[in-house]
C-alpha positions as protocol buffer text, in pm:
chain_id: "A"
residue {
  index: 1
  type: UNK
  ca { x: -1406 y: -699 z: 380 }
}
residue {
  index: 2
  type: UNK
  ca { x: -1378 y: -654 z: 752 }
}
residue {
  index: 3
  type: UNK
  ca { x: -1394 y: -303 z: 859 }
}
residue {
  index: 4
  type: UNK
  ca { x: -973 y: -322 z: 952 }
}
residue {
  index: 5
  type: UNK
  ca { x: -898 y: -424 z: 597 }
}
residue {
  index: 6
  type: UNK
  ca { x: -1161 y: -123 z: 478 }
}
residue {
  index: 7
  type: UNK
  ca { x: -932 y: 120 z: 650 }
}
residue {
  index: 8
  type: UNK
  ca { x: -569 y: -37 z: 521 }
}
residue {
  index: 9
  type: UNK
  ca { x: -757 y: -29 z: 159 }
}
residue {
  index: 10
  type: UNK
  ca { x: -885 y: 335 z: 273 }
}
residue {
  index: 11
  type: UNK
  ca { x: -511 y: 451 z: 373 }
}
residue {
  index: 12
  type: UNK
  ca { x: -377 y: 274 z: 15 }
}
residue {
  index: 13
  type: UNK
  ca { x: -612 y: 494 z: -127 }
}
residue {
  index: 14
  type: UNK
  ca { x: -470 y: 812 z: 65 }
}
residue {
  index: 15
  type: UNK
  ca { x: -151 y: 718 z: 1 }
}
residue {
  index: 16
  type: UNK
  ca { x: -172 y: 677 z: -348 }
}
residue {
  index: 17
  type: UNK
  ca { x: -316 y: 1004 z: -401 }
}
residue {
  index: 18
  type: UNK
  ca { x: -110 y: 1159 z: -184 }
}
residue {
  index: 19
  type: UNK
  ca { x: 221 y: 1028 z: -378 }
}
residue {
  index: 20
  type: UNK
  ca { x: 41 y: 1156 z: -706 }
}
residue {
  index: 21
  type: UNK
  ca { x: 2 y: 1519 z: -561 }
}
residue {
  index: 22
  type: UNK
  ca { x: 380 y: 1515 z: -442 }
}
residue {
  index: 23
  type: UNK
  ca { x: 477 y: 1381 z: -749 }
}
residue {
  index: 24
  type: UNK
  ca { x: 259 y: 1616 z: -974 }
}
residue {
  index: 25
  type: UNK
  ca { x: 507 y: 1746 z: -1180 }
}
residue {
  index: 26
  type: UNK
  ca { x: 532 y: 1384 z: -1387 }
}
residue {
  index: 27
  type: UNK
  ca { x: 185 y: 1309 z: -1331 }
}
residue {
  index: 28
  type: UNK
  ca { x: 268 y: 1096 z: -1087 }
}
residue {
  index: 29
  type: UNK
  ca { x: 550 y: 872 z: -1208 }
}
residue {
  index: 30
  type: UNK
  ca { x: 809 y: 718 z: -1006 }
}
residue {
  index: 31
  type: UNK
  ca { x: 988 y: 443 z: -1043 }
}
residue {
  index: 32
  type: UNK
  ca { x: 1032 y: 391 z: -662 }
}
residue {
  index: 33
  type: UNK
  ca { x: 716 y: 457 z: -577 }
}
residue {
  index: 34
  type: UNK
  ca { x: 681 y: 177 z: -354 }
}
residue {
  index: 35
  type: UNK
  ca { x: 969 y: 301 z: -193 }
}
residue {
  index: 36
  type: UNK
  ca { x: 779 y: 644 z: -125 }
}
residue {
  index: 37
  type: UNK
  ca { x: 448 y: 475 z: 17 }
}
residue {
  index: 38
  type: UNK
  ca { x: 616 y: 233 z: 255 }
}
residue {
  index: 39
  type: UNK
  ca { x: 801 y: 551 z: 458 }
}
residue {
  index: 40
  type: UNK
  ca { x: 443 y: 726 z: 396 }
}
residue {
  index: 41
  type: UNK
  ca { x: 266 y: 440 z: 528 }
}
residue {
  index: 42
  type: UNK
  ca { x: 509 y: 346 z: 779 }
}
residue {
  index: 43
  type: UNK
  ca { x: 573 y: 714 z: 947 }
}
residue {
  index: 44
  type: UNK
  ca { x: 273 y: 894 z: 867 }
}
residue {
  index: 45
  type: UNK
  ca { x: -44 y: 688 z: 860 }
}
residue {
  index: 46
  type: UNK
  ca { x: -211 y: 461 z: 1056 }
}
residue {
  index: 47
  type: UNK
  ca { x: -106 y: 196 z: 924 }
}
residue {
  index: 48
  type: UNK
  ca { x: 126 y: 8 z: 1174 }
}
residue {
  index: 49
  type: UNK
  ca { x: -207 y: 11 z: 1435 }
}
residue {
  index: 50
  type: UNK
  ca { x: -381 y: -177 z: 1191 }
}
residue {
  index: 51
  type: UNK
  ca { x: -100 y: -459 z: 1141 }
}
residue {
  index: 52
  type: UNK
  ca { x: -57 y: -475 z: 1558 }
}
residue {
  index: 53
  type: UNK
  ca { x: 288 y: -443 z: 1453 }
}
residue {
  index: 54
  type: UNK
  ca { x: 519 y: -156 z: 1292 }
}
residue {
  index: 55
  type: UNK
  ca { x: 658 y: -335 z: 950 }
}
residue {
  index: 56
  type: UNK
  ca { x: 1030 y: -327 z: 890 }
}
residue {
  index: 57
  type: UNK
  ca { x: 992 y: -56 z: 596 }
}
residue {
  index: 58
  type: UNK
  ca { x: 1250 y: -241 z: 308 }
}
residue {
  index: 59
  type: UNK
  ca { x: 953 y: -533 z: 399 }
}
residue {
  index: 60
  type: UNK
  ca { x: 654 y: -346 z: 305 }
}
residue {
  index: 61
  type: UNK
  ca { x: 860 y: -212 z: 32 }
}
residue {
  index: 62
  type: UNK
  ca { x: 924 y: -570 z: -122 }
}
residue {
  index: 63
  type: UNK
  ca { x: 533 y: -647 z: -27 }
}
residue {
  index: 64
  type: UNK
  ca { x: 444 y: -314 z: -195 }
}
residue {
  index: 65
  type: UNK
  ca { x: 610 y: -425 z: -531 }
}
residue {
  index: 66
  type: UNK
  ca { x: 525 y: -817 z: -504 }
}
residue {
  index: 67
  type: UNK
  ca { x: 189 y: -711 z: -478 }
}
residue {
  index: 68
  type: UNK
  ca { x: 188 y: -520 z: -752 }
}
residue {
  index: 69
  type: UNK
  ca { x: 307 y: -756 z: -988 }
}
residue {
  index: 70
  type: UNK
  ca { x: 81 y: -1014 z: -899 }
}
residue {
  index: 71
  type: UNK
  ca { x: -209 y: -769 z: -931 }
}
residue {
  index: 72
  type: UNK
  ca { x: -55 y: -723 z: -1282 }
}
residue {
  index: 73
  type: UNK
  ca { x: -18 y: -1088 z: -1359 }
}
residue {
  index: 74
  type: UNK
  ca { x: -357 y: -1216 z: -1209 }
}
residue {
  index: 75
  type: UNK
  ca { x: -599 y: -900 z: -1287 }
}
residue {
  index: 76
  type: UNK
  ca { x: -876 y: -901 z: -1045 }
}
residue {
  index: 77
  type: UNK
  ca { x: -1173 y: -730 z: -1057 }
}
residue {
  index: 78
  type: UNK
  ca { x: -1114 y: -597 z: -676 }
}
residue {
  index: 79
  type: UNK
  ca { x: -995 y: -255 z: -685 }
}
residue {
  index: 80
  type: UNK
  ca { x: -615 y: -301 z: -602 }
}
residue {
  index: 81
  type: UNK
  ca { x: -631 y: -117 z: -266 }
}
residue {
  index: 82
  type: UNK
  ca { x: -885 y: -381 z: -176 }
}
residue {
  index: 83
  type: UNK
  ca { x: -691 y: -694 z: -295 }
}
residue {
  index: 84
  type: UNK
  ca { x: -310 y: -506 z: -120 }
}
residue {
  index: 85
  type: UNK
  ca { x: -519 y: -475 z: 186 }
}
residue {
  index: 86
  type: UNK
  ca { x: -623 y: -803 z: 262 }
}
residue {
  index: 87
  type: UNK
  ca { x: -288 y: -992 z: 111 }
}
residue {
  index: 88
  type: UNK
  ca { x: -94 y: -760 z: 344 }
}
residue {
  index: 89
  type: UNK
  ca { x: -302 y: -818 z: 666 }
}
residue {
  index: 90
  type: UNK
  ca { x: -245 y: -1183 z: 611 }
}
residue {
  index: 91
  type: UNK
  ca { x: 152 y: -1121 z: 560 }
}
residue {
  index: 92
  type: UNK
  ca { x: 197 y: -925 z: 840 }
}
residue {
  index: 93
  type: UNK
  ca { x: -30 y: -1154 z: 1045 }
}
């Protein structure tokens, strides 16, 4: 994992727990979740350096829920931040 991929997978991370805290009060459910962590990542992380390009956030949204199904579907032994990181570097390439 190159070290631009280590901080995506580092700011999933973040965001993740960061949607659990806000979202404390049903242990972190939320069915639009990927809805919350797209404006997160889009407005208040790092994240659109990283790209080289600020994602369209209804984009990252879709990539955000693709990605989790296929994590679902295929289940890899890569931590998921890991295995979003890289697919969505390559997307947004």
């Amino acid at each position: 994992m190159n070290d631009n991929a280590k901080q995506i997978s580092e700011l999933l991370h973040e965001a993740g727990e960061t949607h659990h805290t806000v979202f404390r009060i049903t242990d972190g459910a939320d069915d639009d979740w990927a809805s919350w962590y797209s404006e997160w990542l889009t407005e208040h992380s790092e994240l659109p350096d990283l790209l080289g390009q600020e994602p369209v956030r209804s984009e990252l949204t879709y990539m955000l829920v693709k990605l989790d199904q296929d994590y679902a579907a295929e289940s890899p032994d890569e931590p998921w931040p890991n295995w979003y990181a890289s697919r969505l570097i390559e997307h947004f390439a």
